[in-house]
C-alpha positions as CSV (number, residue, x, y, z in Angstrom):
1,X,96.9,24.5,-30.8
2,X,98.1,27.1,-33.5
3,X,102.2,26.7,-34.3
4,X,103.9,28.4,-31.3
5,X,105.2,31.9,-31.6
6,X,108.6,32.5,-32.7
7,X,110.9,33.9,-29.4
8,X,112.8,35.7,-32.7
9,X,109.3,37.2,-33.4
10,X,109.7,39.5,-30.6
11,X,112.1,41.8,-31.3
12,X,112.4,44.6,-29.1
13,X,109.3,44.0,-26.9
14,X,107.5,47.4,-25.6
15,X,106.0,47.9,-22.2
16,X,102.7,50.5,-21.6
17,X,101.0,51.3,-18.8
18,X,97.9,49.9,-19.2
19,X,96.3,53.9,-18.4
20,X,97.9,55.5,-21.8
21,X,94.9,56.8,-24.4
22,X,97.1,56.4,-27.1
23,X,97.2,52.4,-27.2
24,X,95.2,51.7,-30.0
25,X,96.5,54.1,-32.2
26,X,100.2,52.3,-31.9
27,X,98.6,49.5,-32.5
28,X,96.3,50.2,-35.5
29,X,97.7,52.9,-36.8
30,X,101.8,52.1,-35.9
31,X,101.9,54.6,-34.4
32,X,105.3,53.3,-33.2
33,X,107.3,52.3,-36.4
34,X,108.7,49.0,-37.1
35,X,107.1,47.8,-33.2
36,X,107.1,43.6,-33.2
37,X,105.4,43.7,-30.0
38,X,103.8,45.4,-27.3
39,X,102.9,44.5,-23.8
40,X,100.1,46.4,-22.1
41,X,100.9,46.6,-18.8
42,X,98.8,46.6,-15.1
43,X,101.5,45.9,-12.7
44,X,104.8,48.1,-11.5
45,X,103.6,50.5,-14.3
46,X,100.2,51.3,-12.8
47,X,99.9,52.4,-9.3
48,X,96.8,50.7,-7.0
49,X,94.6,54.1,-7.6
50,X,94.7,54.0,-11.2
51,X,94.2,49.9,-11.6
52,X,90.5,50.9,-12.2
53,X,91.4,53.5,-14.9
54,X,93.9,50.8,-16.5
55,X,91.1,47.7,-17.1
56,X,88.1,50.3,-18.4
57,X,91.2,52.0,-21.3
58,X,91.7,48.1,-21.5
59,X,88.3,47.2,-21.6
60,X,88.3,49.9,-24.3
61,X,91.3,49.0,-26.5
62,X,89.6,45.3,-26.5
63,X,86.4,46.5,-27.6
64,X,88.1,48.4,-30.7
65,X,90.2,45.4,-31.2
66,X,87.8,42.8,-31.4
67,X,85.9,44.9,-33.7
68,X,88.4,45.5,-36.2
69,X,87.9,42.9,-39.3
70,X,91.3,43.0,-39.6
71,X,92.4,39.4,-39.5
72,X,94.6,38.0,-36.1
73,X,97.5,36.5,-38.0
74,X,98.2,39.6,-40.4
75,X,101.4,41.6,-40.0
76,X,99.7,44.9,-39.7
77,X,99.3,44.9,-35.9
78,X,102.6,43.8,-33.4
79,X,102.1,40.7,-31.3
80,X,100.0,41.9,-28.5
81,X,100.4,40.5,-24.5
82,X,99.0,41.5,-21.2
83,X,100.5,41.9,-18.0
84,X,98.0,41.4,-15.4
85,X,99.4,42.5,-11.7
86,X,98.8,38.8,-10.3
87,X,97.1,35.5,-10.3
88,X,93.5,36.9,-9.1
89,X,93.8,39.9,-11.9
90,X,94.9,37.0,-14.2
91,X,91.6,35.2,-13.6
92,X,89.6,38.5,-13.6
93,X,90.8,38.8,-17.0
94,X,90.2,35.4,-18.6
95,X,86.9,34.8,-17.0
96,X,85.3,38.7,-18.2
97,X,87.8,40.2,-21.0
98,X,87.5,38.8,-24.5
99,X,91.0,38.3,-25.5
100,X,90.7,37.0,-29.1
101,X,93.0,39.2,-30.2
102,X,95.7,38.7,-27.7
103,X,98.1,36.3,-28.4
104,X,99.4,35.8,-24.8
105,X,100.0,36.9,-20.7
106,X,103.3,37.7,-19.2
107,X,103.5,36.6,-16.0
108,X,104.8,38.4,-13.4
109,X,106.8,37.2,-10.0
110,X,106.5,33.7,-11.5
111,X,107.9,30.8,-9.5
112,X,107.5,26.9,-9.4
113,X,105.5,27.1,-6.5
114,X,103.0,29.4,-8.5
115,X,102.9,27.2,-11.8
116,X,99.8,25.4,-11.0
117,X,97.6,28.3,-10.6
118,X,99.1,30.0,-13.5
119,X,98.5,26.8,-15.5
120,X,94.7,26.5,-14.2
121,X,93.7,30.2,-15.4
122,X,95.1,29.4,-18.9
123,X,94.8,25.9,-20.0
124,X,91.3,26.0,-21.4
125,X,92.4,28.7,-24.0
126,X,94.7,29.9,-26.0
127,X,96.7,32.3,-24.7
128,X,100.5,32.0,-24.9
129,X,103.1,32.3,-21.8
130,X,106.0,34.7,-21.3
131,X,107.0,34.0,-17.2
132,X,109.3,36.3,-15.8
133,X,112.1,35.7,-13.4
134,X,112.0,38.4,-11.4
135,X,112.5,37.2,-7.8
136,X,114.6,36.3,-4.8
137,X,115.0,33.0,-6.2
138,X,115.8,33.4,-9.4
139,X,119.4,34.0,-7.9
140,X,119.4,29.9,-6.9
141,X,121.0,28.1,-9.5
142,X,119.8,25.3,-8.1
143,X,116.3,26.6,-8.0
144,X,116.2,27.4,-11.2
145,X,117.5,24.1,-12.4
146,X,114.6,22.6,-10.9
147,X,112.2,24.8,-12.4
148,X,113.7,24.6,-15.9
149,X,113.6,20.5,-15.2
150,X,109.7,21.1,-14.6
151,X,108.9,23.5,-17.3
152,X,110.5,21.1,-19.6
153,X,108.3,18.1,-18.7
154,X,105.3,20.6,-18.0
155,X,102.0,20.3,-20.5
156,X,102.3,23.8,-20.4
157,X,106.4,23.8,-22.2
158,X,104.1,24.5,-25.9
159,X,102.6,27.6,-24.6
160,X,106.2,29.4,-23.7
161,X,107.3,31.2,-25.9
162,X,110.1,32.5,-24.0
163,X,110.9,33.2,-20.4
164,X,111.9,37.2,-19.7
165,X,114.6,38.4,-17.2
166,X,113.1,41.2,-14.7
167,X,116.2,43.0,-14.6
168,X,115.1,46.0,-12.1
169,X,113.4,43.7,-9.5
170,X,116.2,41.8,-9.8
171,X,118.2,44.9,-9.2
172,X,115.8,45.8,-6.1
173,X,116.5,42.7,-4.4
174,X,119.9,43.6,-4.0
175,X,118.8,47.2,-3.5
176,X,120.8,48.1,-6.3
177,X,120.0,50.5,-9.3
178,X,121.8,49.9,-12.4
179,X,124.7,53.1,-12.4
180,X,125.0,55.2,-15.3
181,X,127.5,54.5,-17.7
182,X,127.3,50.7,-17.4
183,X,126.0,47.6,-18.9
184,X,123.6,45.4,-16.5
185,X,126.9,42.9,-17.5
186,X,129.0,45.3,-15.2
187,X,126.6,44.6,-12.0
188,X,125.7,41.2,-10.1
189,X,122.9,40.6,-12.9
190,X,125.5,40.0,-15.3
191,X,126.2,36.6,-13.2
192,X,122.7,36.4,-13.2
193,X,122.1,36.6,-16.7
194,X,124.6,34.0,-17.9
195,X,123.6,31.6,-15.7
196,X,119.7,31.8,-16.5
197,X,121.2,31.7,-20.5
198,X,122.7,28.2,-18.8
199,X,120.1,26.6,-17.1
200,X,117.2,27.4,-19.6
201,X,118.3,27.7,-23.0
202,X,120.1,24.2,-22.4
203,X,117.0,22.7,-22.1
204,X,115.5,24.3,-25.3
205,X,113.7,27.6,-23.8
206,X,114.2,31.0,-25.1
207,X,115.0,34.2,-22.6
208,X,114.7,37.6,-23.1
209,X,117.2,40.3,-22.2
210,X,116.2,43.1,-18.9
211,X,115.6,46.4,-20.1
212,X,117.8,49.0,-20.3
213,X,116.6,51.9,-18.7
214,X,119.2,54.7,-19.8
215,X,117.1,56.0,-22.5
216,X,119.6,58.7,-23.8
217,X,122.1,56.4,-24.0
218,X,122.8,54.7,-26.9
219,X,126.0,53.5,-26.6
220,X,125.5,51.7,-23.5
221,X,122.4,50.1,-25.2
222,X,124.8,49.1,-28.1
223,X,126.9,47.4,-25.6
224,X,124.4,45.9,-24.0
225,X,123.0,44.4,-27.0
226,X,126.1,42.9,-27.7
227,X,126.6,41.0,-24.6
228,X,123.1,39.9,-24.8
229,X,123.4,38.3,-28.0
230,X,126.5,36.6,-27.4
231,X,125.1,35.1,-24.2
232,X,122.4,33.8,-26.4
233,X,119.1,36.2,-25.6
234,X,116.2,36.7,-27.6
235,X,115.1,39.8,-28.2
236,X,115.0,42.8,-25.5
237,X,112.3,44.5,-23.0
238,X,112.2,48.3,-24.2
239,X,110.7,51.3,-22.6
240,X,110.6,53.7,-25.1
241,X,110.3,53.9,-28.6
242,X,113.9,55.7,-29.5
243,X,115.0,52.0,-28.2
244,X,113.0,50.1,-31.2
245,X,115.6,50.4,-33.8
246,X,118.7,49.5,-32.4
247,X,117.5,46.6,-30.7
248,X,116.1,45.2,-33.6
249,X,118.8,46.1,-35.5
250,X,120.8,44.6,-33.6
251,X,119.3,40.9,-34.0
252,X,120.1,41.3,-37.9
253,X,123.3,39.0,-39.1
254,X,125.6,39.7,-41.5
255,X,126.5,38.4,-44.6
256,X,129.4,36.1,-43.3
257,X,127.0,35.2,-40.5
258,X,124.3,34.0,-42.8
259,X,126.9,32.4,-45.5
260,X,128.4,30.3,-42.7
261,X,124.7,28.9,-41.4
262,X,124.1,28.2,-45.2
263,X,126.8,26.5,-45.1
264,X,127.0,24.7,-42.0
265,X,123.1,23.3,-42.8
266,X,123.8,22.1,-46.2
267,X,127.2,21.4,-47.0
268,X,128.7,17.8,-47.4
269,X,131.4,18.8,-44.8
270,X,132.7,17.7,-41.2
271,X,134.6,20.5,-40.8
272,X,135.9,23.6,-42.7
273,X,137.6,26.8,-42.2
274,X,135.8,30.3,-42.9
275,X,137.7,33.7,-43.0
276,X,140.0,32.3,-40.3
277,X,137.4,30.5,-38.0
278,X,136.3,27.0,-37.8
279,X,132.6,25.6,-38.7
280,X,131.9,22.5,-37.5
281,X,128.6,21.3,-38.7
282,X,128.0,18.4,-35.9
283,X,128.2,21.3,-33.1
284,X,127.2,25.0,-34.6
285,X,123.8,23.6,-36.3
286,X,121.5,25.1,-33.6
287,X,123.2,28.5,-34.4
288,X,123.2,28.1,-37.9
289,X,119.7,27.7,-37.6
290,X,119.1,30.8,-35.2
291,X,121.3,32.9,-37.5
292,X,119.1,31.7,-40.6
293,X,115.8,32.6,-38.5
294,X,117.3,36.0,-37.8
295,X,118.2,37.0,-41.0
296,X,115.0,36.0,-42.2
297,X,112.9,38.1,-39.7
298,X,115.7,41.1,-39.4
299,X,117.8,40.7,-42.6
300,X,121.4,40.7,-43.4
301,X,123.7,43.4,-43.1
302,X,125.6,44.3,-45.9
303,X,129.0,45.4,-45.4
């Protein structure tokens, strides 16, 4: 097994329909500046009619992909994932598709219960796993205690590279829509949200933050972004390209930020003060070292 993907890799994560032509050219080409990754999707994105439309484009963009000399592990191309509409499209797809050049499947509706027969489909190669909590249970604490216990103990826990919040199923469970002018922090899912960040990232997993569907808005998206990086996501779901930026943005530090995690990694200190706050090595290592990852992949902000 190759060294497991970054979650900080991610960046702002792209979803399209697996039906658009222009596919390979954002991939190829970058089309899309600055894209991290991209997620081709055949589920809520592609309606029944068109699912045979979606696999021959993808049967296509595969082809092209797996032609290219261009070698996997270059920088050129964003990390590349599939989202197949269920367990039997999964299996379609492992069994008939070469996927050499895909690093991973997101998978959709996940549950415990539906582990296993993930787990069977992708064990025997070496596709990563991004499960998303995007059902009626993920609202059970104690659910989702019990499946971060599993996951944990799982031979599988090597292949996550992080777990992503379905924000609009989420929504639709409660019949909601997110309202304009609001974070998803201002609706039930900010609940939600905070206690997913409990239950899994205390046990070592990364999540990633629900998209924000209010394309014009950027300063709700700003907010947003905020909020999710102080609750401790990785990275965010985005559905258009005008979103790239600022997301990724977003994840860099700032100069304080990064001189602090030196700081807090290296220096001979229990304790110290910095520009009014308290480091303490013995608790704020893990951030340190998420701050120095960051800045790494997104930079540091000079101010």
């Amino acid at each position: 097994m190759k060294h497991l993907i970054s979650p900080w890799q991610l960046g702002a994560t792209l979803y399209m329909p697996a039906t658009r032509k222009d596919i390979l050219e954002v991939i190829q080409h970058k089309k899309i500046a600055g894209l991290r990754s991209l997620i081709i999707c055949l589920e809520d994105s592609v309606s029944e009619d068109d699912i045979p439309e979606a696999l021959n484009n993808l049967t296509h963009i595969l082809q092209h992909l797996n032609a290219d000399k261009k070698q996997p592990e270059s920088n050129d191309w964003p990390l590349l994932f599939i989202r197949p509409r269920n367990i039997a499209m999964a299996k379609q797809l492992t069994a008939n598709f070469n996927l050499e050049r895909i690093a991973g499947l997101v998978l959709p509706k996940f549950t415990l219960s539906s582990l296993e027969a993930w787990w069977e489909i992708m064990q025997n190669n070496h596709l990563y796993m991004m499960p998303t909590l995007e059902t009626q249970e993920t609202f059970d604490v104690l659910t989702m205690q019990n499946m971060a216990d599993n996951l944990a103990q799982h031979e599988c826990r090597q292949r996550i590279i992080a777990l992503r919040i379905g924000g609009n199923d989420l929504l639709n469970v409660l019949s909601l829509r997110r309202p304009t002018g609001v974070t998803l922090y201002d609706t039930p899912l900010g609940y939600v949200i905070k206690m997913l960040a409990s239950v899994f990232v205390s046990k070592g997993f990364a999540l990633t933050a629900p998209v924000c569907e209010l394309i014009d808005d950027q300063r709700i998206l700003k907010s947003e972004l905020d909020l999710d990086i102080a609750n401790g996501l990785v990275g965010k779901t985005a559905i258009h390209p005008t979103q790239i930026d600022l997301i990724q943005h977003s994840l860099a530090v700032s100069e304080l930020q990064y001189s602090d995690a030196l700081k807090i990694l290296d220096g001979p200190q229990a304790v110290f003060k910095s520009s009014g706050a308290m480091c303490e090595p013995a608790t704020h290592r893990k951030w340190a070292q998420n701050i120095i990852t960051r800045g790494q992949i997104y930079g540091i902000m000079h101010t």
